[in-house]
PAZAPA-4460 file (N, C-alpha, C; in steps of 0.05 Angstrom, whole numbers, plus 32768, in hexadecimal, padded with zeros to 4 digits):
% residues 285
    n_x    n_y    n_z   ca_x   ca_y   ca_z    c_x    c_y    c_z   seq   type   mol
   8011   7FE8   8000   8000   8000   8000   8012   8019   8000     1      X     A
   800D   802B   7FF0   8018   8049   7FF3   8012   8051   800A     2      X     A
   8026   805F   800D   8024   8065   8033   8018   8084   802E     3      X     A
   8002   8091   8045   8003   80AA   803F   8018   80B5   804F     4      X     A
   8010   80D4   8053   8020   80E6   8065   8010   80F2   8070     5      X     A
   8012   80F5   808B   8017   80D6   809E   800B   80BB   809D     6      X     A
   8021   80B6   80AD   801A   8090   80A1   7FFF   8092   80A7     7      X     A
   7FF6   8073   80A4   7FD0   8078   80A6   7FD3   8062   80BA     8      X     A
   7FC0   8060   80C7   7FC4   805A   80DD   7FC4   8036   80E0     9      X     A
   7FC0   8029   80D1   7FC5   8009   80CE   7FE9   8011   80CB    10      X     A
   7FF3   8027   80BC   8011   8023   80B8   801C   8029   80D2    11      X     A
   800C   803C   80EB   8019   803F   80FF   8013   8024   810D    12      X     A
   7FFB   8018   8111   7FF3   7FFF   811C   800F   7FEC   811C    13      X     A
   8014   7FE5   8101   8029   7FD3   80FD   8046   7FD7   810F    14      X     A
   8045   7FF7   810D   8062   7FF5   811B   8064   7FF8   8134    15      X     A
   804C   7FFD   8148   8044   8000   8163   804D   7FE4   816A    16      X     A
   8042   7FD1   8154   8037   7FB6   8160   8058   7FA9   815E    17      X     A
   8069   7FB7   8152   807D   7FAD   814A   8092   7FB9   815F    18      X     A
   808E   7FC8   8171   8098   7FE2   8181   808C   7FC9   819B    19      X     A
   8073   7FBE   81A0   8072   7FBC   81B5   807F   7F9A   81BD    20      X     A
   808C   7F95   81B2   8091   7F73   81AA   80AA   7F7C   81AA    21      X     A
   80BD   7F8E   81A4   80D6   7F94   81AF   80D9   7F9E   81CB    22      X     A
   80C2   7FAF   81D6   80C3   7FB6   81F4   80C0   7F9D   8207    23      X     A
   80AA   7F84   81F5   80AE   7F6F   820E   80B7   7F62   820E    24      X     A
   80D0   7F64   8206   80EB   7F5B   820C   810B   7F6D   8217    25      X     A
   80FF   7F85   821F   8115   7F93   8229   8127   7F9B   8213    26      X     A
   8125   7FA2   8202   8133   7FA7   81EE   8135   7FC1   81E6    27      X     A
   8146   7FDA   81E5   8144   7FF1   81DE   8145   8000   81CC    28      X     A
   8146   800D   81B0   8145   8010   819B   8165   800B   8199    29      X     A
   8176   8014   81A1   8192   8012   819B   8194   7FF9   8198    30      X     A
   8192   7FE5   81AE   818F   7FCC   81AF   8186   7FBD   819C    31      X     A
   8167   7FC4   8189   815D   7FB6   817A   8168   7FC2   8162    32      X     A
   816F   7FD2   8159   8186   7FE0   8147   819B   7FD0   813F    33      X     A
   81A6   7FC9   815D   81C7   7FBA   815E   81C3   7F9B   8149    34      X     A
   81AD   7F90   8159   81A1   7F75   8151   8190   7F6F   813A    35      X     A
   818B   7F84   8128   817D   7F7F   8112   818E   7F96   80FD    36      X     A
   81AF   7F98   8108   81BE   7FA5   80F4   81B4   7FBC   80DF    37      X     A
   81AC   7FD4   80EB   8196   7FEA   80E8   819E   7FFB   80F7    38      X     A
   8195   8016   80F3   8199   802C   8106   8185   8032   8117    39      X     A
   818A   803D   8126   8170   8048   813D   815E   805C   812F    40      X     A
   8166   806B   811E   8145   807D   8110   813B   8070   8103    41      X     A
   8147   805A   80F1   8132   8048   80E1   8123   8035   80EF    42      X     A
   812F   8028   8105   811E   801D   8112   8102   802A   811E    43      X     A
   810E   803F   8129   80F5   8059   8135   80DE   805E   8122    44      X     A
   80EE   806C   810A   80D9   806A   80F7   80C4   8050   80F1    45      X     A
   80D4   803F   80EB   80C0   8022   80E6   80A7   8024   80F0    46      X     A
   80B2   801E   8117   809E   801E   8130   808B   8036   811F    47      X     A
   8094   804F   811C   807D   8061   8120   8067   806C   8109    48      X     A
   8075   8047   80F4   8066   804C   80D5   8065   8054   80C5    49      X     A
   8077   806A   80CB   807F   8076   80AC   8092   8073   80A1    50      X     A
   80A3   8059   80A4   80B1   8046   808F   80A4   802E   808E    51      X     A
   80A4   8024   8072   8098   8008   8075   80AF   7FEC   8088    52      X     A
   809C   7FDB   808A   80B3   7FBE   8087   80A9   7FB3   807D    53      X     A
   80B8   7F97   8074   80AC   7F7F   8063   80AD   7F69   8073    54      X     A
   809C   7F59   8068   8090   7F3E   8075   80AA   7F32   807C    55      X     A
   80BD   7F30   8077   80D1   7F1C   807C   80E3   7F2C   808F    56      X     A
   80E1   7F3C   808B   80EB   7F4E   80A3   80DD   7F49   80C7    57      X     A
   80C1   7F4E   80BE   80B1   7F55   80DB   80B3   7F2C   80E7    58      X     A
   80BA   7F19   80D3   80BF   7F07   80DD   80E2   7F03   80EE    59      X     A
   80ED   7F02   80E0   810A   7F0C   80EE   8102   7F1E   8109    60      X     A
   80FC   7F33   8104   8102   7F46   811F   80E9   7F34   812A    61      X     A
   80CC   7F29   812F   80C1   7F10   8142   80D3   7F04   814C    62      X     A
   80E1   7EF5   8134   80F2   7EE3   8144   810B   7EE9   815D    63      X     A
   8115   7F05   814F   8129   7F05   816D   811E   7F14   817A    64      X     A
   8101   7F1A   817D   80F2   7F1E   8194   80E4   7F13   81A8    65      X     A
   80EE   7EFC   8195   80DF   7ED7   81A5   80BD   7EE3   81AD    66      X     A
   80B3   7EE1   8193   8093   7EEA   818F   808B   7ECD   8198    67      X     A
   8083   7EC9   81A9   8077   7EA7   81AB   805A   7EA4   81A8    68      X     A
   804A   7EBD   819B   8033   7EB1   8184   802E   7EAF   8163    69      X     A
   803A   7EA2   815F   8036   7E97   813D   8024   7EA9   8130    70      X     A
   8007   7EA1   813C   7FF2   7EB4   812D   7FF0   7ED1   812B    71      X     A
   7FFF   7EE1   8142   8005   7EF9   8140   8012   7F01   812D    72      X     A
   8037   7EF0   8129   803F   7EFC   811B   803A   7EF3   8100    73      X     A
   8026   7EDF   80F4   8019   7EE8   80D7   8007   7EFA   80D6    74      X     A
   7FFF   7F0D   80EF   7FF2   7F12   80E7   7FFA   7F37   80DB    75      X     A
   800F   7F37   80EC   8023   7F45   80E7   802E   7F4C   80D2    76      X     A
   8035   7F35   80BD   803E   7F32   80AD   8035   7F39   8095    77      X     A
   8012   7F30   8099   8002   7F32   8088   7FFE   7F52   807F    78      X     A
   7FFB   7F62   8095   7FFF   7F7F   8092   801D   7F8A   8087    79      X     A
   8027   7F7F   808F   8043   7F8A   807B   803C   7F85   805D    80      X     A
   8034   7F70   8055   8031   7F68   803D   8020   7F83   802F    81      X     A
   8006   7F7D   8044   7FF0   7F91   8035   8008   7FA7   802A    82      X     A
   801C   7FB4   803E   801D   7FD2   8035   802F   7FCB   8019    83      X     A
   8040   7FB6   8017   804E   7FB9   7FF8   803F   7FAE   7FEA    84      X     A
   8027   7F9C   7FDE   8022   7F91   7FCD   7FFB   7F94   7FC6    85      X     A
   7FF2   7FA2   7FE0   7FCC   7FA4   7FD5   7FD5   7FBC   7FCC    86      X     A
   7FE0   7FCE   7FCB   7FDF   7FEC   7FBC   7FC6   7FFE   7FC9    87      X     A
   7FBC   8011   7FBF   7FAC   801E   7FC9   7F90   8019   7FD0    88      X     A
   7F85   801A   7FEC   7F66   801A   7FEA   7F55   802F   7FE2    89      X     A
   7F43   8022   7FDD   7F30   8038   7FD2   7F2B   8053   7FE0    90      X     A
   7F31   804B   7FF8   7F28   8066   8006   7F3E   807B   7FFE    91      X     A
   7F53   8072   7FF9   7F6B   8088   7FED   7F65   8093   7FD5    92      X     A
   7F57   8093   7FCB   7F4B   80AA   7FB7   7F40   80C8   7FC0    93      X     A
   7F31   80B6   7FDB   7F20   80DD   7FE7   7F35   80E4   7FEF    94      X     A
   7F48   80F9   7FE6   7F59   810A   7FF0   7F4E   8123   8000    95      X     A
   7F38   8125   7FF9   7F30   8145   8010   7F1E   8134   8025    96      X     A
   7F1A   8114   8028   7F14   810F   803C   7F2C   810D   805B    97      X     A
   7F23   8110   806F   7F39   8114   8085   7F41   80FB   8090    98      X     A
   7F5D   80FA   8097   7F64   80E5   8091   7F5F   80CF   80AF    99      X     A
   7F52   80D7   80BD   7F49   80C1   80D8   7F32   80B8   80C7   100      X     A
   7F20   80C3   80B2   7F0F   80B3   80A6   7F17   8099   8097   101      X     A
   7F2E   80A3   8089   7F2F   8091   8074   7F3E   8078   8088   102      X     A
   7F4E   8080   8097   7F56   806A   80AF   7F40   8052   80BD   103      X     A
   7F29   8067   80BC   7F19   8058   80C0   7F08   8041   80AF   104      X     A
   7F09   804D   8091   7F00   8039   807A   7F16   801D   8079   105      X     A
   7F32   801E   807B   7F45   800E   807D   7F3F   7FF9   8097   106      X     A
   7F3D   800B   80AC   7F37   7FF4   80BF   7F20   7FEA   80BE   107      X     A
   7F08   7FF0   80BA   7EF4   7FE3   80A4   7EF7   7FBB   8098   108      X     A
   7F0C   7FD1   807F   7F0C   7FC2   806B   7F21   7FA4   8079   109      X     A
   7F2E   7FAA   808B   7F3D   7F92   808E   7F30   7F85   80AB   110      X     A
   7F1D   7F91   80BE   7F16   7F80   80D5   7F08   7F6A   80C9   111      X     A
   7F05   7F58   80D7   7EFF   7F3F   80D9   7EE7   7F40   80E9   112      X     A
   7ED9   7F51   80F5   7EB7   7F56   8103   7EB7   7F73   810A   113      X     A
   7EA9   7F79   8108   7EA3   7F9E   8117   7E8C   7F93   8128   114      X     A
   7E8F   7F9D   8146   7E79   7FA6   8158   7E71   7FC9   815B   115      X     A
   7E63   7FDC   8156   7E61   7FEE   815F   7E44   7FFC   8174   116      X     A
   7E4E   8012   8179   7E33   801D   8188   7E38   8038   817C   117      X     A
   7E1C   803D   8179   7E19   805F   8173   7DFB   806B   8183   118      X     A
   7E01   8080   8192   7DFA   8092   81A0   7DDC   809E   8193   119      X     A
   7DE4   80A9   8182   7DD8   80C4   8175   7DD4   80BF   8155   120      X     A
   7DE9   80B6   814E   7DE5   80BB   812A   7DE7   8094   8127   121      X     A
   7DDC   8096   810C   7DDF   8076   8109   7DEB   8067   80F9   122      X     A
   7DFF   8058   8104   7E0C   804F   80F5   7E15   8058   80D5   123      X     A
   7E33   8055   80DD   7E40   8066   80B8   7E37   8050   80A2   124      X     A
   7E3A   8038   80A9   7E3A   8020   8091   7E21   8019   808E   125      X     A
   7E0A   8027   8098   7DEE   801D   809A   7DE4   8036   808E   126      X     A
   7DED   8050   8087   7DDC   806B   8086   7DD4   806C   806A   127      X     A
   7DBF   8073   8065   7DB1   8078   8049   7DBD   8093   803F   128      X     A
   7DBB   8099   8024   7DCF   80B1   8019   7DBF   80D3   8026   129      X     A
   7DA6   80C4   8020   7D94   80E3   8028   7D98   80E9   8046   130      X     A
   7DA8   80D1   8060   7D9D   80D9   8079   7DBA   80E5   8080   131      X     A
   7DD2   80DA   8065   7DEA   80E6   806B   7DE9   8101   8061   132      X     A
   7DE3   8100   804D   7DEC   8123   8045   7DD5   8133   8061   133      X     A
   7DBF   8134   8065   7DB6   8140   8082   7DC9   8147   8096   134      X     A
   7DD1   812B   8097   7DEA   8124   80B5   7E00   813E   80AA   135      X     A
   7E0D   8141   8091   7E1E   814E   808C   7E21   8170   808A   136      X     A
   7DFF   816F   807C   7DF4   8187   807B   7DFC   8192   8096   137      X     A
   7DF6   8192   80AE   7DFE   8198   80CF   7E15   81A2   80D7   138      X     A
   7E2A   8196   80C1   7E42   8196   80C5   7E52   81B5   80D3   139      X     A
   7E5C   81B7   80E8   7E5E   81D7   80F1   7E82   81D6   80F1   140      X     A
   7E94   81E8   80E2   7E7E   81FB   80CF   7E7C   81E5   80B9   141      X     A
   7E65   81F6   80A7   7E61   81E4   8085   7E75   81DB   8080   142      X     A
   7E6C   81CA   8070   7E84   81C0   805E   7E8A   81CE   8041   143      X     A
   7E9B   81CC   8036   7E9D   81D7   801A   7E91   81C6   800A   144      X     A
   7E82   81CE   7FEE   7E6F   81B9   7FE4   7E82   81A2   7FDE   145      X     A
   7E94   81A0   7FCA   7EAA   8191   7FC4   7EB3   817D   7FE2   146      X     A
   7EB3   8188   7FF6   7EBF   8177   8001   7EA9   8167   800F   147      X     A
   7E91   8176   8007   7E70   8168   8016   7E6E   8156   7FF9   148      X     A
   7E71   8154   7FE7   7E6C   813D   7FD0   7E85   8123   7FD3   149      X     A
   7EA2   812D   7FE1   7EB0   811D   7FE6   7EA7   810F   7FF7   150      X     A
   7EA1   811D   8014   7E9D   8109   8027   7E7B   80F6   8029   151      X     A
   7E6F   810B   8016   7E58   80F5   8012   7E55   80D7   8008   152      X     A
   7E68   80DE   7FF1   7E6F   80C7   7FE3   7E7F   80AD   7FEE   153      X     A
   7E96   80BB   7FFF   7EA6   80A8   8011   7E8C   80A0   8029   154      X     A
   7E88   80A8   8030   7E70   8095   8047   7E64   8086   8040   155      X     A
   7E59   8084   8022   7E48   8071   8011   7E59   8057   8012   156      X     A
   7E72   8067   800D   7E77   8050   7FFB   7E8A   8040   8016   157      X     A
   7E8B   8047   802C   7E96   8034   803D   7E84   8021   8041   158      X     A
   7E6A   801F   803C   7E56   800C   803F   7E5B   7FF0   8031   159      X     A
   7E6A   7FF2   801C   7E72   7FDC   8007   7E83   7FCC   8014   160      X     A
   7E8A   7FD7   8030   7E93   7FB5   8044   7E83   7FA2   8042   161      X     A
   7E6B   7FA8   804A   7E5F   7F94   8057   7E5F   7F81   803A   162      X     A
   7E62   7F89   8025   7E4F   7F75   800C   7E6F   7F66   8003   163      X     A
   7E8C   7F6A   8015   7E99   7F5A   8008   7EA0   7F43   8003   164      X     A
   7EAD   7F2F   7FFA   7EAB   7F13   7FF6   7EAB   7F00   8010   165      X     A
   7EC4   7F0C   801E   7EC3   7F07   803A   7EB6   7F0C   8051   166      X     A
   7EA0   7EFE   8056   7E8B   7F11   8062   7E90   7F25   8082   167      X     A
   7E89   7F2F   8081   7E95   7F45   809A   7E81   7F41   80AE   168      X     A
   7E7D   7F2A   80C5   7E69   7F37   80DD   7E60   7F46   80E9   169      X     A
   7E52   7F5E   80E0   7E50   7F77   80F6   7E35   7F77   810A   170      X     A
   7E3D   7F7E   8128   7E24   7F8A   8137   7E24   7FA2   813A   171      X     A
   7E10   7FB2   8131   7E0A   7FD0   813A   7DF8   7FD0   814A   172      X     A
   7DFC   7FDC   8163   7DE6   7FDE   817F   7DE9   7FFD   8183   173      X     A
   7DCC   8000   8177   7DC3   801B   8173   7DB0   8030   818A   174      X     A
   7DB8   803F   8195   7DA5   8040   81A2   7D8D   8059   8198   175      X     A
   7D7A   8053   81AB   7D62   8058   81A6   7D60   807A   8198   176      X     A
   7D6D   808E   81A0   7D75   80A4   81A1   7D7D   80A9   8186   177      X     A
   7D8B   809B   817B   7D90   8097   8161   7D7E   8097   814A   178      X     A
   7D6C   8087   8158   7D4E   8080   8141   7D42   809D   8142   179      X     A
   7D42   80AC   815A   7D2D   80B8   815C   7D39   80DA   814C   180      X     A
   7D4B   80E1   8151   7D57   80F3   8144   7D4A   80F5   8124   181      X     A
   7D47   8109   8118   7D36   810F   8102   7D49   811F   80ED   182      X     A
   7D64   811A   80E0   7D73   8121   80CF   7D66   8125   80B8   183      X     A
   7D5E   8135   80B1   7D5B   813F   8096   7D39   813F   8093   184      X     A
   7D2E   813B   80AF   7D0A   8140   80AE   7D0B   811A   80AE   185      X     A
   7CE7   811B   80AB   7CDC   80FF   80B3   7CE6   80EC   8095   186      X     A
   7CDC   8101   8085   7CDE   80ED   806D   7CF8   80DB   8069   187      X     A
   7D12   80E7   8072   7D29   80E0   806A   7D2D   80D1   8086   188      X     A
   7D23   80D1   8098   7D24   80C2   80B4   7D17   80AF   80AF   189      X     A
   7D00   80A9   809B   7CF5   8091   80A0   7CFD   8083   808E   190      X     A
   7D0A   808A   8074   7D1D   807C   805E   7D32   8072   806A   191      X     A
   7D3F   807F   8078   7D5E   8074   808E   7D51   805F   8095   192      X     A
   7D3F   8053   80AA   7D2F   8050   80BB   7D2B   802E   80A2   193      X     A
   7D1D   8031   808F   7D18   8024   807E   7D2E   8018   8073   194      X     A
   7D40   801F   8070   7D60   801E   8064   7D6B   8000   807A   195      X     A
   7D67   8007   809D   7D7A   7FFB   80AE   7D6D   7FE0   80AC   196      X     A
   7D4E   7FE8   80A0   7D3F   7FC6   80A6   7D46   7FB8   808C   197      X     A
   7D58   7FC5   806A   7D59   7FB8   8059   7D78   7FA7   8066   198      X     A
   7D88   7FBA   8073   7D9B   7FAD   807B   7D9C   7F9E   8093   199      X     A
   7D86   7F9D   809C   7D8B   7F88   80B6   7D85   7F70   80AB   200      X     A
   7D7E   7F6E   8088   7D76   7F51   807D   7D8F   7F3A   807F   201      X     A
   7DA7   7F49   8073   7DC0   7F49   806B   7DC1   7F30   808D   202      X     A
   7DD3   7F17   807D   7DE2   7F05   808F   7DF4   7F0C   80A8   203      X     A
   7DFE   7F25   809A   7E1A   7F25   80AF   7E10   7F43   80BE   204      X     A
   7DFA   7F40   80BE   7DEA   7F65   80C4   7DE2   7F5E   80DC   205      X     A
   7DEA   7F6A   80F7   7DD3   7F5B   810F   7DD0   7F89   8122   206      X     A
   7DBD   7F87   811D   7DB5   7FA1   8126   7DA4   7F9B   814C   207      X     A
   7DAF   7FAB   814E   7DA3   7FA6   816E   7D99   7FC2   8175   208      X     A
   7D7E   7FC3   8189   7D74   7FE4   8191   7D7D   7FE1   81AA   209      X     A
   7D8C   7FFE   81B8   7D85   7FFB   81CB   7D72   8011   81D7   210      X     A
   7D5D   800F   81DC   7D4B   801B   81EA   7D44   8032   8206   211      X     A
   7D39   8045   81FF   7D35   8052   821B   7D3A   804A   8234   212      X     A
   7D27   8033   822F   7D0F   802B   8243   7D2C   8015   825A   213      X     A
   7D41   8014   8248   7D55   7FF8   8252   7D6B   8003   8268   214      X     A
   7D63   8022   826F   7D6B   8031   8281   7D86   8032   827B   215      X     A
   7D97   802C   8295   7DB4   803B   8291   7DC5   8024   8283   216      X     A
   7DDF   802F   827E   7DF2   8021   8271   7E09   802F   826C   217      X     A
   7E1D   8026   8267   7E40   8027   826C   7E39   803E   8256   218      X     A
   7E4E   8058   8261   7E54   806E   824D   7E63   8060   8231   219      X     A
   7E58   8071   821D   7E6A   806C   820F   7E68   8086   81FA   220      X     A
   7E78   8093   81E6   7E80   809F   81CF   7E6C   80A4   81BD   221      X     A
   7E66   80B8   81AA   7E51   80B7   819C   7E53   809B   8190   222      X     A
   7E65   8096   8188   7E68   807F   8176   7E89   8068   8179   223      X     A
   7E7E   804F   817F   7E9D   8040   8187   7E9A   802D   8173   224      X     A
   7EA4   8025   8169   7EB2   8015   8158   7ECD   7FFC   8163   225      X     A
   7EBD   7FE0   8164   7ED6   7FD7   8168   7ED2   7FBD   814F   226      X     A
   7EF0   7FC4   8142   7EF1   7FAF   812D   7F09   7F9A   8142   227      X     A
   7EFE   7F82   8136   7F0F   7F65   813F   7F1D   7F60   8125   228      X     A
   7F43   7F5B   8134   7F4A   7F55   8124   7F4A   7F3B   8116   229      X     A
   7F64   7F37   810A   7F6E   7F13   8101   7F7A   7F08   8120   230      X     A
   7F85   7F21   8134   7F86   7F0F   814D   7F84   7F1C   8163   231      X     A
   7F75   7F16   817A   7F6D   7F2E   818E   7F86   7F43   8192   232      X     A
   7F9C   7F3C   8185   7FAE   7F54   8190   7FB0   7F6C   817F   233      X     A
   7FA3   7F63   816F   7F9B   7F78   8151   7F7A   7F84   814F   234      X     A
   7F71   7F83   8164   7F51   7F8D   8167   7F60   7FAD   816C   235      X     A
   7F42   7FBC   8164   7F4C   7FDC   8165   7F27   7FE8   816D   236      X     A
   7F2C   7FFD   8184   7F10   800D   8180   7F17   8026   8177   237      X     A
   7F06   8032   816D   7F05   8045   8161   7EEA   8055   816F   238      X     A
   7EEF   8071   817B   7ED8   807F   8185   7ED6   8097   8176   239      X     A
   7EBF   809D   8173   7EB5   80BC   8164   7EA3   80CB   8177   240      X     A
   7EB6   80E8   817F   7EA7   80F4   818E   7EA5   8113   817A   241      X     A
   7E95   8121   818C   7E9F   813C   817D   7EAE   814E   8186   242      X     A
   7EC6   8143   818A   7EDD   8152   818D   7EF0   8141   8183   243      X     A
   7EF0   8126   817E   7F03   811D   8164   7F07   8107   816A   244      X     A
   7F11   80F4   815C   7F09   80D4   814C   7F28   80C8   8163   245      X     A
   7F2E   80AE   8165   7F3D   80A5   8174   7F39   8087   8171   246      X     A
   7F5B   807A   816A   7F5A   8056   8170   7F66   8055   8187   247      X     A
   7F62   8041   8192   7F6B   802D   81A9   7F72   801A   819F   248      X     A
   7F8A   8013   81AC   7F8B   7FEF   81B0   7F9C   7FF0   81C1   249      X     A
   7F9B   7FFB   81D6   7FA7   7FEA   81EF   7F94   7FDC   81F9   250      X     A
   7F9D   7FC4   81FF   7F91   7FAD   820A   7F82   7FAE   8220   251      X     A
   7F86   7FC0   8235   7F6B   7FD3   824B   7F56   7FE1   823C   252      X     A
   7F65   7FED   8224   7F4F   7FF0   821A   7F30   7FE7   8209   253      X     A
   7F44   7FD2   81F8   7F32   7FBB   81ED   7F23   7FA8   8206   254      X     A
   7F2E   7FA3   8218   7F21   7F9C   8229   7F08   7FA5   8232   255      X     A
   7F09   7FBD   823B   7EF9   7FD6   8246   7EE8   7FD5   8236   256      X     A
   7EE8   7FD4   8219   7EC9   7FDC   8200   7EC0   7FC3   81FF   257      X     A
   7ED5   7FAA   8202   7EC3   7F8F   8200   7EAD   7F97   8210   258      X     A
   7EB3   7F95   8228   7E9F   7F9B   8237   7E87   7FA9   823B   259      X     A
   7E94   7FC1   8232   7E78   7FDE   8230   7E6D   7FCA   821B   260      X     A
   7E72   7FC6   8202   7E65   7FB8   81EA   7E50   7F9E   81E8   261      X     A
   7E5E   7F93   8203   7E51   7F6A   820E   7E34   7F7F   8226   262      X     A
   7E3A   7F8A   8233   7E1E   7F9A   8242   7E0F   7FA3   8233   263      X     A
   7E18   7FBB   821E   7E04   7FC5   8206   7DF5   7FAE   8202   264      X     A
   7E08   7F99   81F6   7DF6   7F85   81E6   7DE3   7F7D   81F4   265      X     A
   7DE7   7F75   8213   7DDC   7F6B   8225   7DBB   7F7C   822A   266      X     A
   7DB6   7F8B   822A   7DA8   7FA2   822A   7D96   7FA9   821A   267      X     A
   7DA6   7FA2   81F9   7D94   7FAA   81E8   7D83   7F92   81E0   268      X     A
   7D6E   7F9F   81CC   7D53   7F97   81B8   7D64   7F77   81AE   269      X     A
   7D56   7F56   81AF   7D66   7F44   819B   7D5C   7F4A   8181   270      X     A
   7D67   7F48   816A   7D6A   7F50   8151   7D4B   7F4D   8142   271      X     A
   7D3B   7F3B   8149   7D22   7F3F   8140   7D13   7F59   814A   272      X     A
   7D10   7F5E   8165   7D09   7F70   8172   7D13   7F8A   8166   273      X     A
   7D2A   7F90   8163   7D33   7FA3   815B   7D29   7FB2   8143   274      X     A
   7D24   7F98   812F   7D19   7F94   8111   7CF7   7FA6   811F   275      X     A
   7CED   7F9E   8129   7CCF   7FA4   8132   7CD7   7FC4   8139   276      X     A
   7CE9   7FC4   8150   7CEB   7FE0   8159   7CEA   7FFE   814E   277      X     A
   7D03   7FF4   812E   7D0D   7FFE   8120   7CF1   8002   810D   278      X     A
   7CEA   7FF6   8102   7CD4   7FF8   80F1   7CB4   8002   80FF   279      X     A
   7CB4   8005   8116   7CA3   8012   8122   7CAE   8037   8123   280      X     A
   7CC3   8035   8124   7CCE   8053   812C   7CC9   8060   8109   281      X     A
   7CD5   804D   80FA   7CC6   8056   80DE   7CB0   805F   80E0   282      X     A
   7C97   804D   80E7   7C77   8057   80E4   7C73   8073   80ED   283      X     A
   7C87   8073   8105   7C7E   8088   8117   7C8C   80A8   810B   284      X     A
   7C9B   80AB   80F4   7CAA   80BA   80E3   7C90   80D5   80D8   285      X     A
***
């Protein structure tokens, strides 16, 4: 993959993950320098993504890190690969889109399940075009039209996860608050509305409400996002607030959203119900 400037954030991922597998072993950059016959800024760089490595490399430096999970480091590997040989994703075309978005179409495109919750707005991979341009319309300040046709288009088209060969599991546990909000008037609220029940048909689609009435529950972000990776040490959340977008993967932290995420679920509408819920909040449009 062409790297941008700055790296994008699967390129920092790689070298964190490659940064933290030299620390648990006591090893200091000089040190890991000395031992993999390299200097200390290239190594630095690596760790912080904005140099590539190659697969045969990130196996070597595993090995005299005495990585003692196999599956990690293919999985490792497998991302090195991505960056010299898939070339560009699609999302690297929107250039006036910002780049924690397009970070976020990438991590998308390579998790292996998304769980999310959203607050207020509903779901990005579920939104109908008329309930996004509304949502965008809001935008403070405006957007420039150009960059409101860019980012309209990129939100659409992150939706083309769900339909790829590899099927993608996602749960979205929506809460109720969400439904009720009226973006762009009734008409375009009850088309959205109409929209979530074409996609709650979809196999790998499991929509959950959570309801008023289901009282309290663990804070969380307008919107969290946790994609699972190829191995729990490669899971990442992603939160959207309005004051600005943010991944995790420290392991307290993935921990921490399992959890908020396993109560949500606990809490909310089971997926038929939700189907009823959702399609009643339509009528009521």
């Amino acid at each position: 993959m062409a790297a941008r400037k700055p790296p994008t954030e699967r390129q920092r991922r790689l070298g964190a993950e490659l940064r933290k597998m030299r620390e648990s072993v006591g090893l200091s950059l000089t040190d890991a320098a000395r031992v993999h016959r390299s200097d200390k800024g290239t190594l630095s760089n690596t760790e912080s993504g904005r140099y590539g490595v190659g697969a045969d490399r990130v196996r070597v430096w595993a090995a005299s890190y005495r990585c003692p999970d196999p599956a990690y480091v293919d999985a490792l590997v497998e991302m090195a690969r991505e960056r010299r040989f898939a070339g560009p994703g699609w999302w690297d075309e929107y250039a006036d889109v910002p780049g924690i978005a397009l970070d976020l179409a990438e991590l998308e495109h390579y998790a292996v399940r998304l769980r999310t919750i959203q607050m207020t707005h509903l779901p990005g991979l579920l939104q109908h075009e008329d309930y996004v341009r509304a949502v965008f319309e809001e935008e403070v300040p405006a957007l420039a039209a150009d960059s409101f046709r860019q980012r309209l288009d990129f939100r659409l088209q992150r939706s083309r996860v769900l339909d790829r060969p590899r099927s993608l599991p996602c749960t979205f546990i929506i809460h109720e608050a969400a439904l009720r909000m009226r973006f762009g008037g009734p008409v375009v609220m009850k088309r959205q509305l109409e929209h979530l029940l074409e996609q709650s048909e979809r196999e790998n689609v499991d929509i959950r409400v959570l309801p008023f009435e289901a009282g309290g529950f663990p804070a969380s972000a307008g919107s969290t996002l946790y994609a699972y990776g190829p191995v729990r040490q490669l899971d990442t959340v992603h939160t959207d607030t309005n004051v600005g977008s943010s991944f995790l993967h420290a392991e307290t932290h993935l921990a921490n959203f399992r959890a908020v995420l396993d109560r949500w679920e606990e809490l909310s509408l089971e997926p038929h119900a939700s189907r009823d819920f959702i399609r009643e909040a339509a009528q009521q449009q």
